[in-house]
C-alpha positions as CSV (number, residue, x, y, z in Angstrom):
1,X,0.0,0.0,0.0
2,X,1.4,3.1,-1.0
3,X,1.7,6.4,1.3
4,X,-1.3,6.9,2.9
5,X,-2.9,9.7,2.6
6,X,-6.0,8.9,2.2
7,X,-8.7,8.4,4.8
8,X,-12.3,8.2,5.6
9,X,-13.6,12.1,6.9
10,X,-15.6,10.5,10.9
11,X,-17.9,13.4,10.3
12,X,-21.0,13.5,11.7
13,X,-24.3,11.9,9.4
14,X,-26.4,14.6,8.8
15,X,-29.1,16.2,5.9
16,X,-27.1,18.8,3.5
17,X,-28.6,22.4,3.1
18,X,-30.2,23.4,0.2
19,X,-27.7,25.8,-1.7
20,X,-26.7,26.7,-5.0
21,X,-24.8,23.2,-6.2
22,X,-26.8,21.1,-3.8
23,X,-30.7,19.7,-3.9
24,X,-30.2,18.0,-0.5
25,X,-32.3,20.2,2.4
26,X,-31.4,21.1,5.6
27,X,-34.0,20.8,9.2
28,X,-35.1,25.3,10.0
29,X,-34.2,24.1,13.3
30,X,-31.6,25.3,15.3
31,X,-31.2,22.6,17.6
32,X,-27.9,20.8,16.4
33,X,-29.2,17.3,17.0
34,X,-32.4,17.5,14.5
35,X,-29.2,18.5,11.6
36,X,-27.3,15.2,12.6
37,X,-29.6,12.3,12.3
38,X,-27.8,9.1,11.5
39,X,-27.1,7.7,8.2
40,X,-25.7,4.8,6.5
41,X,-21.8,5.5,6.2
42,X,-20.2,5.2,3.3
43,X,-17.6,2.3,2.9
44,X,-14.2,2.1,2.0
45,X,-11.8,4.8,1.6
46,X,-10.4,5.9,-1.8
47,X,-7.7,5.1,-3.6
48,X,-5.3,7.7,-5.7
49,X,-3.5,6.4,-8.7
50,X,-0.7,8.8,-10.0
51,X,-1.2,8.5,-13.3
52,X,-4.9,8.7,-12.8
53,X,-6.6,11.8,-14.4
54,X,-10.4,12.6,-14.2
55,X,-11.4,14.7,-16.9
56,X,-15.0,14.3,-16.5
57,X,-16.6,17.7,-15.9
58,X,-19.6,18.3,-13.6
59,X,-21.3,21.1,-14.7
60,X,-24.1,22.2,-12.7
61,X,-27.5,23.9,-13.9
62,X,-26.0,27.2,-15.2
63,X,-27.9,30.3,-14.7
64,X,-27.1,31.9,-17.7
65,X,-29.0,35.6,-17.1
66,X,-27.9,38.4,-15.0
67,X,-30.3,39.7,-12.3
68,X,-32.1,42.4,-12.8
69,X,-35.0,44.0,-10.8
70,X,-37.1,45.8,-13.1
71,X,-38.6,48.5,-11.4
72,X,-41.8,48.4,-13.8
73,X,-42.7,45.4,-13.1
74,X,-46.2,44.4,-12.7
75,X,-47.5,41.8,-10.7
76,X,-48.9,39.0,-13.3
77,X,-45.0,38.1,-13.5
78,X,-45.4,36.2,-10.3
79,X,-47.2,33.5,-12.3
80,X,-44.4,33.2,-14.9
81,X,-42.4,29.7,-15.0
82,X,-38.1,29.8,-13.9
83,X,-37.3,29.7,-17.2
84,X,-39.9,32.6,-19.0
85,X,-38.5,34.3,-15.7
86,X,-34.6,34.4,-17.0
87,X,-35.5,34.5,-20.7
88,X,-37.2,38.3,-19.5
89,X,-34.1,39.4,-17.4
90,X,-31.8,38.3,-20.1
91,X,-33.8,40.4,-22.4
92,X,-33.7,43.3,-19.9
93,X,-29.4,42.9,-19.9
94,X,-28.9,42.9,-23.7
95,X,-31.8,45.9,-23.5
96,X,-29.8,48.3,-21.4
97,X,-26.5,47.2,-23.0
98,X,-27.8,48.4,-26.7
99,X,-29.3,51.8,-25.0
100,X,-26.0,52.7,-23.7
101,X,-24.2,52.7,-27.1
102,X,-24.3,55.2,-30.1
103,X,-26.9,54.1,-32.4
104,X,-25.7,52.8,-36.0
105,X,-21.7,52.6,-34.5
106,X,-22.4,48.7,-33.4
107,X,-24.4,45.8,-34.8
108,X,-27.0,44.7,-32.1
109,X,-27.4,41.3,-33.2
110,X,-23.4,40.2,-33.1
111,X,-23.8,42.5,-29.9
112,X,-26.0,39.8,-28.0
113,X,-23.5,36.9,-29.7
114,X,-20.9,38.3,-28.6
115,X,-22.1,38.7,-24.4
116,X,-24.4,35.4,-24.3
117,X,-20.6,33.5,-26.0
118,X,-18.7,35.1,-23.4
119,X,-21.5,34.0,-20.7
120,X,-21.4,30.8,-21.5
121,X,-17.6,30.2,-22.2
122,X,-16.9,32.0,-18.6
123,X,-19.2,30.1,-16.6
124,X,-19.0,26.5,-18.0
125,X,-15.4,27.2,-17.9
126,X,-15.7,27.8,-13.9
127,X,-18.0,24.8,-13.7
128,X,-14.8,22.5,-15.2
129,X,-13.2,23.8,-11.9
130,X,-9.9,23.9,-14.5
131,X,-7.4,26.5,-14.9
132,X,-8.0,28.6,-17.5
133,X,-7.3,32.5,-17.2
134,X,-3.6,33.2,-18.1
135,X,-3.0,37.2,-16.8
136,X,0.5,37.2,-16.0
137,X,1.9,38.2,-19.4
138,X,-1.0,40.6,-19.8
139,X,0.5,42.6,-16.7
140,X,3.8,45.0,-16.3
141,X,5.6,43.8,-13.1
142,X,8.5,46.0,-14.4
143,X,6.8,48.9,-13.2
144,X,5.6,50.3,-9.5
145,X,2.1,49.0,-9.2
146,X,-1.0,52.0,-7.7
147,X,-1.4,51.2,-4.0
148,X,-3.8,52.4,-1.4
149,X,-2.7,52.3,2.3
150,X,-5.6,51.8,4.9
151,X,-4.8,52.4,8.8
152,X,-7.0,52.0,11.9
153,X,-6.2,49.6,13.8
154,X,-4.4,50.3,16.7
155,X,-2.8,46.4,16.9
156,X,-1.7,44.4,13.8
157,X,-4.1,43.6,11.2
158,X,-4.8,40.3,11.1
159,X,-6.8,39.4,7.6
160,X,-8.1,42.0,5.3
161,X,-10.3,40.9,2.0
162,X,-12.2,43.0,-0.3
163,X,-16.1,42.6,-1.8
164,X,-16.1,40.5,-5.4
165,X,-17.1,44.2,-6.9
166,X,-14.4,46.2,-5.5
167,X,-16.7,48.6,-3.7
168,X,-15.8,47.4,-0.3
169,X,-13.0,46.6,2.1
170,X,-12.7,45.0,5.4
171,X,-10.1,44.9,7.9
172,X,-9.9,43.0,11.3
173,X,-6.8,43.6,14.2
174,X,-5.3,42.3,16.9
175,X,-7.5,44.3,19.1
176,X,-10.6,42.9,17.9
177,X,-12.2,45.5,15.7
178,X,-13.5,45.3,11.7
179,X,-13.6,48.2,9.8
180,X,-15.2,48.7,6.6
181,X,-13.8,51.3,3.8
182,X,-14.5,52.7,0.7
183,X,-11.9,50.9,-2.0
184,X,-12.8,53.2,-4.6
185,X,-11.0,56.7,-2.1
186,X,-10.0,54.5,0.7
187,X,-12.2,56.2,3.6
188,X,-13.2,54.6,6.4
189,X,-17.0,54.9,6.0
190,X,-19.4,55.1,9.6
191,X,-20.4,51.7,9.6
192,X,-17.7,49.7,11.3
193,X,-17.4,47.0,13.9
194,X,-16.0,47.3,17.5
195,X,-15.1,44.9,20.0
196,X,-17.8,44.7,22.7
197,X,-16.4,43.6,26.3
198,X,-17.1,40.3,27.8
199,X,-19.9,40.2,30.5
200,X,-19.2,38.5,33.8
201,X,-21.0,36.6,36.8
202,X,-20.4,37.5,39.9
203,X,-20.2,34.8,42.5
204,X,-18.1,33.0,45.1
205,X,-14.2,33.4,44.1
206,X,-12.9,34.4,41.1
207,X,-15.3,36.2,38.8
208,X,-16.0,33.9,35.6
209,X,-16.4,35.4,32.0
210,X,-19.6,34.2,29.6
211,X,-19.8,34.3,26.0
212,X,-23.2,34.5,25.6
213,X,-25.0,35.1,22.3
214,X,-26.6,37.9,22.9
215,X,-23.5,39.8,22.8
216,X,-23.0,41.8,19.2
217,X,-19.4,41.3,18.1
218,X,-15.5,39.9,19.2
219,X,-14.8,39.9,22.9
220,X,-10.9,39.3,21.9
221,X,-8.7,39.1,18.7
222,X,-10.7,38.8,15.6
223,X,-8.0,36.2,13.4
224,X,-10.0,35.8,10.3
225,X,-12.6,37.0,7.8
226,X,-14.4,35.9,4.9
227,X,-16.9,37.7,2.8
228,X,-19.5,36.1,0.3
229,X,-19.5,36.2,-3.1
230,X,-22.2,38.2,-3.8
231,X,-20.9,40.6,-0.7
232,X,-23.8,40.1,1.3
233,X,-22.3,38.2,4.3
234,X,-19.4,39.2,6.1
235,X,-17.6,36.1,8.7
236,X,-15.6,36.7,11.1
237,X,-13.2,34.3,13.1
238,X,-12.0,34.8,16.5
239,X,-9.5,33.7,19.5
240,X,-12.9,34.1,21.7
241,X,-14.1,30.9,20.3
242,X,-16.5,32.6,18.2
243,X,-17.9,32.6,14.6
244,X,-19.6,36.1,14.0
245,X,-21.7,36.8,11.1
246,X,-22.3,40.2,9.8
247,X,-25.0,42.1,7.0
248,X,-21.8,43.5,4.9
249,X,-23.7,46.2,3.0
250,X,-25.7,47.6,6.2
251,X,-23.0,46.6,9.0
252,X,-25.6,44.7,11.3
253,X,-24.6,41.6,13.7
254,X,-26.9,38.6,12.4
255,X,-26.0,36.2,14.9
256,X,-22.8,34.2,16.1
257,X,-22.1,30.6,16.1
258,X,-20.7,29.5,19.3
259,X,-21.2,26.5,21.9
260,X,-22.8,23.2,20.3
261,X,-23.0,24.3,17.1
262,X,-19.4,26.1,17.8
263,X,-15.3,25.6,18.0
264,X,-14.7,24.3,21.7
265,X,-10.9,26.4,21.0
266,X,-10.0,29.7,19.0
267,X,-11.0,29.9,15.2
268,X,-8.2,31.0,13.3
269,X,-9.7,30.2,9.6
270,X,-12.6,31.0,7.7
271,X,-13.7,30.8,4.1
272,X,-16.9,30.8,1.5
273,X,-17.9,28.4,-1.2
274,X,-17.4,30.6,-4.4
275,X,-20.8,31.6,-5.3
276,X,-22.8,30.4,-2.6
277,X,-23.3,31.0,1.2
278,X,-21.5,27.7,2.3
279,X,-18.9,28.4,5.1
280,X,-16.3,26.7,6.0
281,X,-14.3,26.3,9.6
282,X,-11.6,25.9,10.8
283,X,-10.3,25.7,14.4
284,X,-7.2,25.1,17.1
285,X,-9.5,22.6,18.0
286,X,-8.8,20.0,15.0
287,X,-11.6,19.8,13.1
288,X,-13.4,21.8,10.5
289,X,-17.1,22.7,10.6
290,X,-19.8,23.4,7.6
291,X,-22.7,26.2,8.1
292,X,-25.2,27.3,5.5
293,X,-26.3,31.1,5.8
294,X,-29.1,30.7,3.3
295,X,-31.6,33.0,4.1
296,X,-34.1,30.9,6.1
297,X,-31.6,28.2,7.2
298,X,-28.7,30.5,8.9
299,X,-27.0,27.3,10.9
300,X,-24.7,24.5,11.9
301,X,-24.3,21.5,9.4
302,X,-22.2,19.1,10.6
303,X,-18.3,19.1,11.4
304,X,-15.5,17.3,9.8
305,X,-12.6,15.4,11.4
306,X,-8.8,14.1,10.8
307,X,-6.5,16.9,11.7
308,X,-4.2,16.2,14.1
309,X,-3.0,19.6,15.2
310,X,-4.5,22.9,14.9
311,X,-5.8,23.9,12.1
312,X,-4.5,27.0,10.8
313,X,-5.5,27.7,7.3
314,X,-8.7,26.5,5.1
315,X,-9.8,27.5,1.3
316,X,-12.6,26.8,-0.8
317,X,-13.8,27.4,-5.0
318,X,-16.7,26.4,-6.4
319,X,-17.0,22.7,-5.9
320,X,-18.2,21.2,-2.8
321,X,-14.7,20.9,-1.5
322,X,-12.2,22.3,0.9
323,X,-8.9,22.2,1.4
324,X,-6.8,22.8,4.7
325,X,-3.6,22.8,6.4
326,X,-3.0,21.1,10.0
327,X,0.4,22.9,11.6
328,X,2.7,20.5,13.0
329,X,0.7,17.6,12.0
330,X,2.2,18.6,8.5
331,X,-0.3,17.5,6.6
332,X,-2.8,19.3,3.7
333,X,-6.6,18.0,3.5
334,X,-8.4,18.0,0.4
335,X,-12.1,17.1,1.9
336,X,-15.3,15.9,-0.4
337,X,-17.6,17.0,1.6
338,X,-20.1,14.9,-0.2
339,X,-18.4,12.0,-0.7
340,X,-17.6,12.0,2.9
341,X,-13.8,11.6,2.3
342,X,-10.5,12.9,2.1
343,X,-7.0,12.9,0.8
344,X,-4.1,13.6,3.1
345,X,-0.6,15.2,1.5
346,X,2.2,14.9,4.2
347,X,4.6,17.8,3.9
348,X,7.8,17.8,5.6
349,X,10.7,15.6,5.2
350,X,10.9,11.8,4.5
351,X,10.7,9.0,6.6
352,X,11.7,5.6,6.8
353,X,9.4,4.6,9.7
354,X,6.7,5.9,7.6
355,X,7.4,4.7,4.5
356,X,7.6,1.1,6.9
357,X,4.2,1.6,8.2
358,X,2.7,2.6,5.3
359,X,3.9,0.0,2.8
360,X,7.6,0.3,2.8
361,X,7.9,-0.5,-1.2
362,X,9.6,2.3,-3.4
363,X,7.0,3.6,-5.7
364,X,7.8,5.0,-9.0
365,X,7.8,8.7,-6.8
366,X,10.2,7.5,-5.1
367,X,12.1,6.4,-7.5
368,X,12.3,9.6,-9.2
369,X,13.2,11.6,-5.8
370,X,16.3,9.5,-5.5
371,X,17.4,10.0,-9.3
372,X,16.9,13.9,-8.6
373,X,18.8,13.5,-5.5
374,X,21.6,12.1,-7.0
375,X,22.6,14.5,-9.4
376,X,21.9,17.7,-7.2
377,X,24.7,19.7,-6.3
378,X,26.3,19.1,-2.7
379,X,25.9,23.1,-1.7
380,X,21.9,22.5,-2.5
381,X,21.9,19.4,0.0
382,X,23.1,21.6,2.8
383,X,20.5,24.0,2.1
384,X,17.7,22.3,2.5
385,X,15.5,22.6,5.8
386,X,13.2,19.9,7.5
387,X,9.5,21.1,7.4
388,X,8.2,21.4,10.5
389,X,5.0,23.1,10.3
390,X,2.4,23.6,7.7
391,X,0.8,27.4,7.8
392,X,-1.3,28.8,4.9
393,X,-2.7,26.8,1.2
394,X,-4.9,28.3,-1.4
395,X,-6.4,26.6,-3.8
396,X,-5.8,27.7,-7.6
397,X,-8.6,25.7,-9.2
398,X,-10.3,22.6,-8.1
399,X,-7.6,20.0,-8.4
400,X,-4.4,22.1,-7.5
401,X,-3.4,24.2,-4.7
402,X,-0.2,25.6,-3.2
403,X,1.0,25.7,0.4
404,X,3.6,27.2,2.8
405,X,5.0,26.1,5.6
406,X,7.8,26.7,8.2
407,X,10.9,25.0,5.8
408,X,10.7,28.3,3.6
409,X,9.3,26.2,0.0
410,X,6.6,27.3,-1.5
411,X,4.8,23.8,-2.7
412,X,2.7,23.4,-5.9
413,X,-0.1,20.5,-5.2
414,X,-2.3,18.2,-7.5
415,X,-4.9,15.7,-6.5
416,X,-3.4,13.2,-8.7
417,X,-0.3,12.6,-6.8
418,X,1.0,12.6,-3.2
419,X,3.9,14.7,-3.4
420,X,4.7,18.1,-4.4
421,X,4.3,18.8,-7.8
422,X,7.3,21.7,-7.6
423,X,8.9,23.4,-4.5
424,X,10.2,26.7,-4.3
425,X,12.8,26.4,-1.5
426,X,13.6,28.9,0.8
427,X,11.3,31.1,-1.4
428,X,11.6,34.3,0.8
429,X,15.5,34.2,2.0
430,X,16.8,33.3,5.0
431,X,17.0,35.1,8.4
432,X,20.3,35.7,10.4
433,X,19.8,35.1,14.6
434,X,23.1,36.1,16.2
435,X,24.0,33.3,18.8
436,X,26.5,33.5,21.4
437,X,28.1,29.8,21.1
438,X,26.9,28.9,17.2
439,X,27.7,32.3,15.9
440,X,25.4,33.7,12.9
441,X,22.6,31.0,12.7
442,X,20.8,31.1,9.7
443,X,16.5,30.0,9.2
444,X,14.9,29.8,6.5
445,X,11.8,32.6,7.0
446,X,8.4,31.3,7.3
447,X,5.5,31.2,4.2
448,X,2.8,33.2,6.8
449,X,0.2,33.6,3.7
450,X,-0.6,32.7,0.2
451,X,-3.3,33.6,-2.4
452,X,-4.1,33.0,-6.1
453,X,-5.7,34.8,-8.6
454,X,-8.7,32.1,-8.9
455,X,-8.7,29.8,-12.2
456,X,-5.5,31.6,-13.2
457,X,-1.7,31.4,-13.6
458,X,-1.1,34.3,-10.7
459,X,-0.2,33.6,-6.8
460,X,1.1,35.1,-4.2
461,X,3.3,35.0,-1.0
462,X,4.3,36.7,1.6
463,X,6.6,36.2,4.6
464,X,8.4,39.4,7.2
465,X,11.1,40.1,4.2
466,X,9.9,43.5,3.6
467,X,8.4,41.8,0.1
468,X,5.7,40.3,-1.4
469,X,6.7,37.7,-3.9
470,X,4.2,37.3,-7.0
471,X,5.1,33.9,-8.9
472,X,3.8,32.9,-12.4
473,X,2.6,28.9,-13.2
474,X,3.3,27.7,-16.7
475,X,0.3,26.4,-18.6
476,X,0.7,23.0,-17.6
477,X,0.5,23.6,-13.9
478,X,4.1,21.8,-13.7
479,X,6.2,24.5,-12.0
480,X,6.4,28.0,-11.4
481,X,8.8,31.3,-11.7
482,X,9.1,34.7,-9.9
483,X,7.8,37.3,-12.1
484,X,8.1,40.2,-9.8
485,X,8.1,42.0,-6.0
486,X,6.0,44.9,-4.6
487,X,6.9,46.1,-1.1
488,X,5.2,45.2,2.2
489,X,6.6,46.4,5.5
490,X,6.3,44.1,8.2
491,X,4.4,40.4,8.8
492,X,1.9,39.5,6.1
493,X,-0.6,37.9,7.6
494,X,-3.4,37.4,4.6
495,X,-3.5,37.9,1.2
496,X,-6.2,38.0,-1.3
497,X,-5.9,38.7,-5.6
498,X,-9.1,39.4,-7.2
499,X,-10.1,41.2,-10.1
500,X,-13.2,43.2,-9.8
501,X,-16.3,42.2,-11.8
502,X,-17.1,46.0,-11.4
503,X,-14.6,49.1,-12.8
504,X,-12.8,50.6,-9.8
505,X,-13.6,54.3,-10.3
506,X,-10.4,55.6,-8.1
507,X,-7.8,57.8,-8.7
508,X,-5.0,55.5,-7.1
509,X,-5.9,52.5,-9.0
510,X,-4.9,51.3,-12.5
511,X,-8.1,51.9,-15.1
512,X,-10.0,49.1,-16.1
513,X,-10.5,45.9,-14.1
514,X,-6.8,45.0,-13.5
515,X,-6.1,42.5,-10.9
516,X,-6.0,43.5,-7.2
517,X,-4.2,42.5,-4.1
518,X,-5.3,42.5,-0.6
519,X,-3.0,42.8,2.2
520,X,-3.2,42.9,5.6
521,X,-0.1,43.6,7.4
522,X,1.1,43.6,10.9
523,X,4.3,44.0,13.5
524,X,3.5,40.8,14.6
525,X,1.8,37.4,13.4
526,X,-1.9,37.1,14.1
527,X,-1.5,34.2,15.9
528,X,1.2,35.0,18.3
529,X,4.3,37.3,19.3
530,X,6.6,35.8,17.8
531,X,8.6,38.6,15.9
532,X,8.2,42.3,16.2
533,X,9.1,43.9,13.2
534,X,10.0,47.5,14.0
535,X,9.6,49.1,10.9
536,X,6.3,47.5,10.1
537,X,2.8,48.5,9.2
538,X,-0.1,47.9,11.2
539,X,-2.6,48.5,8.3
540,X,-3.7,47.5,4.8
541,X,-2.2,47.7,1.3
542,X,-4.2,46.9,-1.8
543,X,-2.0,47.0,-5.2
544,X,-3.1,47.4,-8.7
545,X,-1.1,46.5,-11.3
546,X,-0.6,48.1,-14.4
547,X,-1.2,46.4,-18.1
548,X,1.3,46.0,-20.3
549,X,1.1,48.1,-23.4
């Protein structure tokens, strides 16, 4: 038996919520034991074969129309069928696209071609879940990218992500507030988020402090947030144990998930499924957990287990998957959440007892490692550091993903095989530690966050370096290359690229819809005091880069 990295999710059996890829329902009850009733489970855990591709695509019913309200509307369109309904709102589109160009400059007819063909190509193209936006060469890294800086925190920021449109930004810090701002002049508009105190009981010796969920906000370190695709729902992660849940366009509290249908430790990652109100989990208690913020529904559905150390990083497209990293368990889950299993990547270095225990028989990998070992140079041998610690992944489309750790290398994934497709060693330097009996000691610095432009050949990483590293996969998702730097004073601590479905009207930015990145930077790591980088910046920086010519 080869590596294993494969095993069977124990999650709990429970009915799936409705949502947009899914017809199972979930219970409107909030009591968690009425989502988890018992089912048969599933038998038999998979098996990966390295040569193995699957190039079946499941595309899901497409919803080919924009939505429009139409404000003259009358009320006999509430008898009209799902599909008269998108055949009308489609016609509405196309309608207000021909009335905003000069008449006789464009033929209408090749018009509507032209938008239903790109439609079509764009979303059953995001259905494959393959890669298939190449950017990088369309962008000048050769050239000082616009920036906008953001600062109000008073504590590092911990994670900072921007709306799908690129009308909104949110920031989160150490001190436990989230601030919303205007990414178009980069204000920091009246609705924002503070950190509300914890309440206490009184009683016979020390006082004790409740977390109750009445209580509108963080009561400590807010670590994490996530905001929904169609930037109606903003999450929030916290060292308080708690899973906040916020109306993004009013700034209202909704409600928090905490207790049963909680994390029993802090909650130091959060993401959405990519076009739907799925969120994902993840926790210093070891597992994962799955809620559904469908309007209606608004809860719990069931939690996923196999980590074996605190989870400190989670992602999440379009598919009913996640992906997630486990710290110094070193390992990188790719969960079906429907199939009720998962494969397991082991980062780190090699081992004998585990290649013993799990087979001990070379397989062709193997092989290969050894003939790549032997003709390396000596000097590259002494360079290379034992991972220790896995600490950020995102995934670049639904079968490959990246991943930092502790070693320095920056890893390229693929489902179809259990080892690193390509590793970027020591990918951000090395840092010097004077010591007083070895001298100059010399480690490699730690990936702290990653991101990808999704579908596409752009990701990103950061580290406490002083730069951000933007690195450029070739078309066959075999490797990848530095293609340039843009400055970021002190700890990185997220990341996000996106490129605005809406034009970002703002003087600092590039014109058009060129691709942005998110930053949220820090003195110190969210999750600890580990460093204190002087000369860093507690704040935000969002980059847009510039077109080549």
């Amino acid at each position: 038996m080869p590596d294993a990295f494969f095993a069977s999710s124990k999650q709990r059996k429970r009915k799936r919520p409705d949502s947009a890829q899914s017809s199972r329902k979930l219970p409107r009850k909030e009591n968690p034991k009425s989502v988890n009733r018992s089912r048969p489970k599933r038998s038999g855990d998979e098996e990966l074969d390295s040569d193995h591709t699957n190039d079946d695509v499941d595309i899901d019913d497409l919803e080919l129309a924009e939505h429009y309200d139409d404000p003259g509307a009358s009320g006999e369109e509430d008898n009209e069928t799902p599909a008269e309904k998108r055949l009308r709102l489609a016609q509405l589109y196309l309608d207000s696209v021909k009335e905003g160009l000069a008449e006789g400059e464009f033929d209408a007819a090749e018009i509507d071609k032209e938008l239903i063909s790109a439609r079509l190509q764009k979303d059953v193209m995001e259905h494959s879940g393959k890669m298939h936006l190449f950017v990088a060469d369309t962008l000048d890294f050769t050239q000082a990218p616009a920036v906008l800086r953001t600062r109000g925190h008073r504590f590092s920021v911990t994670s900072a992500v921007a709306s799908e449109s690129g009308q909104h930004l949110f920031t989160s810090g150490k001190e436990g507030s989230i601030i919303k701002w205007d990414l178009a002049s980069g204000k920091r508009l009246e609705t924002f988020f503070k950190v509300q105190p914890p309440t206490t009981a009184k009683g016979k010796g020390k006082q004790k402090s409740t977390t109750h969920t009445s209580v509108e906000g963080h009561t400590d370190s807010v670590l994490a947030l996530a905001i929904s695709s169609d930037g109606k729902y903003l999450a929030s992660a916290g060292k308080d144990r708690r899973i906040g849940v916020w109306d993004a366009e009013k700034g209202v509290w909704m409600t928090a998930f905490i207790g049963q249908v909680g994390h029993k430790d802090v909650v130091s990652a959060i993401s959405f499924r990519k076009g739907t109100h799925q969120l994902y989990t993840g926790s210093y208690d070891r597992t994962l957990k799955v809620y559904d913020l469908t309007p209606g529904v608004m809860g719990y559905v069931e939690t996923l287990f196999g980590h074996q150390d605190h989870v400190l990083s989670l992602d999440a497209l379009r598919g009913e998957t996640c992906i997630s990293v486990g710290g110094r368990d070193k390992t990188v889950r790719y969960w079906k959440i429907a199939d009720e299993t998962q494969l397991v990547f082991r980062g780190g270095g090699r081992s004998k007892i585990r290649d013993v225990l799990d087979g001990g028989l070379k397989g062709e990998d193997d092989e290969e490692d050894e003939k790549m070992e032997g003709t390396s140079k000596p000097k590259e041998k002494s360079r290379k550091f034992i991972e220790g610690s896995m600490e950020c992944v995102a995934m670049i489309d639904e079968t490959t993903f990246v991943s930092g750790g502790d070693s320095g290398s920056l890893c390229l994934w693929s489902t179809q095989k259990k080892k690193p497709v390509f590793t970027q060693p020591i990918a951000h330097g090395l840092h010097e530690t004077q010591s007083a009996t070895e001298g100059v000691v010399e480690t490699p610095r730690w990936i702290t966050a990653v991101a990808s432009l999704r579908y596409s050949d752009l990701i990103a990483s950061g580290s406490w370096d002083g730069d951000i590293r933007i690195w450029k996969l070739d078309a066959k998702l075999k490797s990848f290359e530095l293609v340039g730097t843009v400055p970021a004073p002190g700890v990185v601590n997220s990341l996000q690229f996106l490129t605005p479905t809406k034009d970002l009207e703002a003087e600092w930015a590039t014109s058009g819809r060129s691709p942005l990145l998110v930053v949220g930077l820090g003195k110190e790591h969210r999750l600890g005091r580990w460093w204190n980088i002087k000369d860093g910046f507690n704040g935000s920086m969002v980059f847009s880069f510039p077109r080549t010519s």
